[in-house]
C-alpha positions as CSV (number, residue, x, y, z in Angstrom):
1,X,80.5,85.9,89.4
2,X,82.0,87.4,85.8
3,X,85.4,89.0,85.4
4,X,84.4,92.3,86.1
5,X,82.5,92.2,89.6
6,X,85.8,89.8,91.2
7,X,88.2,92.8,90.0
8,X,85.5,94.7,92.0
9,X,85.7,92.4,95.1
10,X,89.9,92.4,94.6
11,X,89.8,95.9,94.3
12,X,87.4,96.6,97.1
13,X,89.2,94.4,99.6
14,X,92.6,93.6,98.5
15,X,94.4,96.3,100.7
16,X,92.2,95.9,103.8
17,X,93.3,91.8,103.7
18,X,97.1,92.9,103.4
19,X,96.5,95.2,106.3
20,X,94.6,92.9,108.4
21,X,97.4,90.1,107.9
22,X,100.1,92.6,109.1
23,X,98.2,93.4,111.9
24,X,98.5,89.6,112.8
25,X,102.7,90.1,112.4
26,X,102.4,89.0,108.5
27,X,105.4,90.8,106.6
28,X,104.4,92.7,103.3
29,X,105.5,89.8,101.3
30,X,103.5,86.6,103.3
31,X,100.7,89.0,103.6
32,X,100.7,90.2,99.7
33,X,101.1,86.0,98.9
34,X,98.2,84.8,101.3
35,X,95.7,87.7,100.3
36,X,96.4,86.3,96.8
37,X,96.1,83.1,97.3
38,X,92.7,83.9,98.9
39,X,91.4,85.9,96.1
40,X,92.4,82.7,93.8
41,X,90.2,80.4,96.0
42,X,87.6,83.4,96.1
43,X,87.6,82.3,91.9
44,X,87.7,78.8,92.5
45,X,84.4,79.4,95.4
46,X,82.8,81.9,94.1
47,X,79.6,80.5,93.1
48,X,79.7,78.9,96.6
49,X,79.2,82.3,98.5
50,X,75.6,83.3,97.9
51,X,75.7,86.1,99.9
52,X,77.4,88.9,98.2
53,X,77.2,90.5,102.1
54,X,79.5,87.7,103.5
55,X,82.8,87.9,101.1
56,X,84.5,89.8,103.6
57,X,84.4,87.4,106.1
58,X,84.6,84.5,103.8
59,X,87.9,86.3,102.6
60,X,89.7,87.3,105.8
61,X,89.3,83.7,107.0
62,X,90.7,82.3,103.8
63,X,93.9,84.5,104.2
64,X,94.8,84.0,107.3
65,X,94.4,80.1,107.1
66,X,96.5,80.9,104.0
67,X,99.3,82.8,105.7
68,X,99.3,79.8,109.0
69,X,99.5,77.1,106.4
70,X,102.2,79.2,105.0
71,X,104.0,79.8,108.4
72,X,103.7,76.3,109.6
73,X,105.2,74.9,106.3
74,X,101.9,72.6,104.9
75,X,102.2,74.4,101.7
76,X,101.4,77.7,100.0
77,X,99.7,78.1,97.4
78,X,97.6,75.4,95.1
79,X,99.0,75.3,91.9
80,X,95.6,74.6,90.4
81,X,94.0,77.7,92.2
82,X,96.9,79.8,91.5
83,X,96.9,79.0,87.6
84,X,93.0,80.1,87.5
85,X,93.7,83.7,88.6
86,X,93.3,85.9,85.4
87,X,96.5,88.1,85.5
88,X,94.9,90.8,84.1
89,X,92.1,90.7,87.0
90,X,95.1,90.7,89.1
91,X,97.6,93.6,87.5
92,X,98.9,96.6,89.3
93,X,96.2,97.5,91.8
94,X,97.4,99.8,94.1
95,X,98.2,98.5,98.1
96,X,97.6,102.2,99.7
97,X,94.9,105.1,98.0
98,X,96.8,108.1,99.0
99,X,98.2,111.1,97.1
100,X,101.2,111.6,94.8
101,X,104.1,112.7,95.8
102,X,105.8,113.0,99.2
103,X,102.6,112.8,101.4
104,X,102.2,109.4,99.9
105,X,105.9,108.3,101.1
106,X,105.4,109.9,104.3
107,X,102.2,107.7,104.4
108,X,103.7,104.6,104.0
109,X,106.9,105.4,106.3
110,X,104.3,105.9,108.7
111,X,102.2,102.9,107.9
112,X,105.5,100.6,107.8
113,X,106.4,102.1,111.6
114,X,102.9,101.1,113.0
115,X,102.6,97.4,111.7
116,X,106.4,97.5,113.2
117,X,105.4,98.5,116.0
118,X,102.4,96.0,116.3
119,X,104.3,93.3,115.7
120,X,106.4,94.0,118.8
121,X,103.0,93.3,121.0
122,X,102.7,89.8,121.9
123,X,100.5,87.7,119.8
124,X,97.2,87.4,122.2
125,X,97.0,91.6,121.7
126,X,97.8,91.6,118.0
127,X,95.5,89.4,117.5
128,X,92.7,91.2,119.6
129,X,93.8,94.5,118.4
130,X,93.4,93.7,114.8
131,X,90.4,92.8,115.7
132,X,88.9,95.2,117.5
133,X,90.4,97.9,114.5
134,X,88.6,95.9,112.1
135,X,85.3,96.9,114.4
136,X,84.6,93.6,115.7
137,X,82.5,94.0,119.4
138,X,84.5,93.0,122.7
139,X,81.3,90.0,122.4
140,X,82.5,88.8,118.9
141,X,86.1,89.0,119.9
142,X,86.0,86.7,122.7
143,X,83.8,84.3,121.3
144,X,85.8,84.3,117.8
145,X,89.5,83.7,120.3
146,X,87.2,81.6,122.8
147,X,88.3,84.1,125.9
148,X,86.3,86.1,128.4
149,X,85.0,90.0,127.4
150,X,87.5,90.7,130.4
151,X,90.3,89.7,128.8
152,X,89.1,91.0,125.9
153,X,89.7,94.3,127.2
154,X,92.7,94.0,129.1
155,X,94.1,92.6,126.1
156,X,93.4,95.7,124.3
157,X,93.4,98.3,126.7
158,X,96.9,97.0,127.2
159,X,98.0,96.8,123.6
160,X,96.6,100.6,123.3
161,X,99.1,101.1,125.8
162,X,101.8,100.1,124.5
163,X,101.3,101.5,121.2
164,X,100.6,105.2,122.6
165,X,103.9,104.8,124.7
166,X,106.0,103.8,121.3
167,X,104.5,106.3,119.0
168,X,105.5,108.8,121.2
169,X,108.8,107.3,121.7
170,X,109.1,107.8,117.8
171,X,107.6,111.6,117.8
172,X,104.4,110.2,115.8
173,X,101.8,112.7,116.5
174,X,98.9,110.8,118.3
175,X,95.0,111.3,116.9
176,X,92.4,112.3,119.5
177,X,92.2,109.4,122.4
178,X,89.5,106.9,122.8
């Protein structure tokens, strides 16, 4: 993979990894770190992934065993990996596509409330509502967290719950139901 297709993949999938490790009670800054020490390894493996199709995947896994061995305290990031990140590859793409101005504050005011206010679900329904936002099926869910589809659902019916109730606690205007 040359330079210019991995700032591609960064670009591409950079903010969707921070999202999905807030989603999983990551703050901004153990999220921002394990996304790039991901992306580093992504460098180091990246004639390993022959499958253009399964970087995604390949990535979100790498992250969030990133941010655990972070959490649990068996190290952060490789200094070998971390040194073979170009900088420039790296530099000043943006966390959030949205418009100038205050809409884009009011954005991320907004965005910063709701990763709040998932991290106040327990972790069984973060972890299946990140999940199941990400579009994974109730099938995949359950097999991936080794539970039954049941508990799949109750686990996410539960956490929708939960989230309506505190977004209208905070006068967030709610989106059509599902």
């Amino acid at each position: 993979m040359d330079e210019e297709e991995f700032a591609a993949l960064y670009r591409r999938h950079r903010s969707a990894l921070v999202w999905y490790l807030r989603c999983h009670g990551a703050g901004q800054p153990e999220a921002a770190d394990a996304v790039q020490d991901a992306f580093a390894c992504a460098l180091v493996a990246a004639d390993q992934v022959r499958d253009r199709r399964a970087w995604p995947a390949w990535l979100r896994t790498v992250a969030m065993r990133c941010y655990l061995r972070a959490l649990t305290g068996r190290g952060g990031r490789a200094a070998d990996e971390t040194a073979a990140v170009s900088v420039l590859t790296m530099a000043d793409v943006p966390d959030v596509a949205v418009a100038a101005g205050a809409g884009a504050a009011e954005t991320r005011h907004q965005e910063e409330l709701v990763l709040s206010l998932l991290s106040e679900l327990p972790p069984q329904q973060q972890r299946v509502f990140a999940l199941c936002y990400e579009g994974w099926s109730t099938a995949e869910i359950a097999a991936q967290l080794e539970m039954d589809q049941a508990a799949v659902r109750q686990n996410i019916a539960r956490a929708r719950a939960a989230l309506r109730r505190s977004l209208l606690e905070h006068s967030i205007p709610l989106g059509e139901s599902s």
